[in-house]
C-alpha angles and dihedrals in degrees: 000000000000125000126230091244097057128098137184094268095043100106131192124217121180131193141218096224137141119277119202116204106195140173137195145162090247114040094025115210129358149134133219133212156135114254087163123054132179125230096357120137123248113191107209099178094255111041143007129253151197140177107231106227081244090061097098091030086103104017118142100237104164111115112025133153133201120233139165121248089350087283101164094181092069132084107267115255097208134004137206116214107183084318094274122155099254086058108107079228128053120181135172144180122254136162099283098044135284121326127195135195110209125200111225113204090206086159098066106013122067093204097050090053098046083042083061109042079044096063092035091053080054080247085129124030103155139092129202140191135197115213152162125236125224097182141345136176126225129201125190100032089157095059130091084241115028133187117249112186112188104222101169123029109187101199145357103212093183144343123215134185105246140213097209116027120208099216098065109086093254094061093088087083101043094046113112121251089242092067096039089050088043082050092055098042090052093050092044093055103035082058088038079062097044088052084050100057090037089057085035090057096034084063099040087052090042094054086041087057088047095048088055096047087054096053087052099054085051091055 
């Protein structure tokens, strides 16, 4: 299903990372986790790829839910609201890349409970993001596998606990049409631009070597 919100160029990313399901008297219900992680692998298919440690330096983080499996339709679990503490979901930025603590109403809400018992029980152990990307760099265009490193993501519309992360080595299979096709076509216009500067520059180096023959033949 696509949100309302999401574009072509919107992408989503997941990671195999460590959730943590915890209780308490004071804060109640939560889970913690990195939906977001720095300078990992993720192997698309065609390409590999990395998020640079700059890439939330300047993301646009004021308004994220928390979902499960990316499902839009549902009512949000958990909602950030300019990351202040009154928001049902805190996140920040650290070294590795950007944790969040989510409260869970298991009380009152039957997905967030079985949300919870699900991620406790080791069921779900992954975390995803969907994003928006400002600006990238890609190496080895002319490879059969070349090397994509995310250096600016504009926004993070929304970030979801996930069955099937993209980022563990048996994800290729489980990943959706849509983001292998969005893979492809990323790959298929970042090389359409590298053919065009190298025609660019073959011309620009051809009409340099004309204008000096021509100054030549003025001489």
């Amino acid at each position: 299903m696509k949100p309302a919100f999401k574009t072509d160029k919107d992408e989503l990313r997941s990671f195999d990372f460590e959730i943590r399901a915890e209780k308490d008297d004071e804060n109640g219900t939560f889970i913690e986790g990195v939906p977001i992680v720095f300078d990992k692998k993720c192997d698309m298919g065609l390409f590999e790829e990395y998020i640079s440690r700059e890439a939330l330096s300047k993301t646009d983080l004021k308004d994220v839910r928390f979902l499960v499996n990316h499902n839009t339709e549902m009512t949000p679990l958990a909602r950030s609201r300019n990351n202040n503490k009154n928001s049902t979901m805190q996140m920040e930025v650290k070294e590795d890349g950007m944790h969040i603590r989510v409260n869970l109403d298991t009380e009152n809400n039957t997905e967030a409970r079985n949300l919870y018992s699900a991620i406790q029980r080791g069921d779900v152990s992954g975390m995803s993001f969907m994003f928006c990307v400002r600006g990238d760099k890609w190496e080895n265009l002319d490879s059969d596998y070349p090397k994509r490193t995310i250096t600016d993501i504009e926004k993070v519309f929304e970030v979801s606990a996930v069955t099937f992360p993209a980022y563990e080595d048996t994800s290729i299979k489980a990943r959706s049409v849509s983001a292998l096709e969005s893979a492809r076509q990323e790959l298929e216009s970042k090389r359409a631009e590298e053919r065009k500067l190298e025609e660019a520059q073959r011309e620009n180096e051809e009409r340099g070597r004309s204008l000096k023959i021509l100054e030549l033949q003025a001489l």
